[in-house]
N, C-alpha and C positions, 0 to 999 in steps of 0.2 A: 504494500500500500504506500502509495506517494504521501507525504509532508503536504498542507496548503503551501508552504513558503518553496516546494520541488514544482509545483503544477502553476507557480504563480511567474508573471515573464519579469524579466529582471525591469524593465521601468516601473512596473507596478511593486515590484517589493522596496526599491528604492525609494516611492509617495509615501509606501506604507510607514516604511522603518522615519521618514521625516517624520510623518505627522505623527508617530509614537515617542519621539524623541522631542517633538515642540510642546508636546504635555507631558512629559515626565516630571514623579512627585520633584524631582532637583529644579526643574524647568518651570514649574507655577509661581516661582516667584517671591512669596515669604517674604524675610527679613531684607533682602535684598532689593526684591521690589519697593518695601516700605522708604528705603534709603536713597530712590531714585525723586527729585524735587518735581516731575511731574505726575510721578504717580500721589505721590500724597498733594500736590494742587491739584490735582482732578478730585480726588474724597475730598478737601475743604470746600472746592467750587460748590459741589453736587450740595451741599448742605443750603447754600441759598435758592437753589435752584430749584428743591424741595418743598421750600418756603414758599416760594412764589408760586409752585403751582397747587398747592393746598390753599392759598388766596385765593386764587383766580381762578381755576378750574376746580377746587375740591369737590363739591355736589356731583361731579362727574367722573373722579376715579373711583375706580373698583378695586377693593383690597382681595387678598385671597383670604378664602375660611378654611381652617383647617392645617393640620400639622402635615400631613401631605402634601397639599396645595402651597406651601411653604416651604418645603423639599423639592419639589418641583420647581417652580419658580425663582429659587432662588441657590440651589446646589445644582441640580441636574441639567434645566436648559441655560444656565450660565455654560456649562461644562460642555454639552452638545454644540451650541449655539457658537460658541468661539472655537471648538476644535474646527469646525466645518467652515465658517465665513474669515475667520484671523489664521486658523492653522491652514486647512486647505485652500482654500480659496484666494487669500491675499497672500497665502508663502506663495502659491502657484504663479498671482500674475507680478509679485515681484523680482520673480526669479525672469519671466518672461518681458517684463518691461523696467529693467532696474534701471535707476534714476530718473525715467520719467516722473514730471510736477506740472502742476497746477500750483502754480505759488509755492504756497509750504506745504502743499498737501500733495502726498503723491497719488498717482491715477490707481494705482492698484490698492491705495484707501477710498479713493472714490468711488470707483465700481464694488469695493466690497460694500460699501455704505450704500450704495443704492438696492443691492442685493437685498441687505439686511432689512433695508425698508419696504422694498417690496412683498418679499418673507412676513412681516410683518403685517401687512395689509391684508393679508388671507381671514386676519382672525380678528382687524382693530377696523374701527374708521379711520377713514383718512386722514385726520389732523393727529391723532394717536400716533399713526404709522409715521407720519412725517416728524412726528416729533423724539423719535430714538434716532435720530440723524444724526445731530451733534454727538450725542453719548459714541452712537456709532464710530464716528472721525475720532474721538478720545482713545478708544480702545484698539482704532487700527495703529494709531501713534503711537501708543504703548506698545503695539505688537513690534512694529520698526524699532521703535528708541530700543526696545529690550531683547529684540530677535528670538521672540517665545510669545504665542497665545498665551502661553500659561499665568501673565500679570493680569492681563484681561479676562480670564476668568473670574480670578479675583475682584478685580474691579466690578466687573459686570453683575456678582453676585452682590457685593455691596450697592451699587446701582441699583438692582429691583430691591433689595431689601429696605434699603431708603423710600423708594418709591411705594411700595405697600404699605410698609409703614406710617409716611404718611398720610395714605389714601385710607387706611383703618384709623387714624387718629382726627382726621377731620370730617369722615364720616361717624367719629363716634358720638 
């Protein structure tokens, strides 16, 4: 009986082994993430950002119920959501268009950013979906600045945990 990694072609075990290797528990990030000065300015921003939209939209966020629904939203599609659009998809097209920019942003954050909001749009209305854009650009930049999905994980988990949080504390 063959191995998956004997019946698998060698460019496909090479994606594989990348994207195992830009989540690896060393690769998420931790103490060292904490020590880079945009990842902890993206957590301090996100805290006004909070604010303002528990003002201004609160009556219209939806918190999740439940300790699952909390697991979910804020461990596991943190964890999916950035292996697939930061790990695969932006390592892919920055490999395919390295240094290409739009300003300070590079193109293989833009297009992953537009991905991520269209992904989005399956399940939100459109001003929802349109509004994980910026977050979106934050955590392609953290993927760059740090050459690992695995900061944005982190981030991203903190991001919806913020976000529900607020959405249950000003609908309470």
């Amino acid at each position: 009986m063959h191995s998956v990694t004997q019946r698998t072609s060698a460019p496909a075990r090479q994606l594989l082994s990348a994207l195992c290797a830009d989540l690896a528990p060393a690769r998420l990030g931790g103490s060292a993430a904490l020590a880079d000065a945009h990842f902890v300015a993206a957590m301090v921003l996100a805290v006004p950002a909070w604010l303002v939209l528990g003002h201004v939209v609160g009556a219209h966020m939806q918190t999740l119920v439940g300790w699952r629904a909390w697991a979910s939203g804020v461990l596991v599609l943190p964890l999916l959501e950035e292996w697939v659009f930061r790990g695969l998809l932006q390592g892919q097209l920055l490999r395919l268009w390295a240094g290409r920019r739009l300003g300070f942003v590079s193109w293989a954050n833009l297009c992953t950013t537009g991905a991520f909001v269209a992904m989005h749009l399956i399940a939100q209305p459109a001003a929802w979906a349109l509004a994980v854009a910026l977050p979106s650009l934050v955590l392609g930049h953290l993927r760059e600045r740090q050459g690992s999905a695995g900061p944005g994980v982190l981030m991203h988990a903190y991001f919806n945990a913020g976000f529900w949080l607020t959405a249950g504390l000003v609908g309470a």
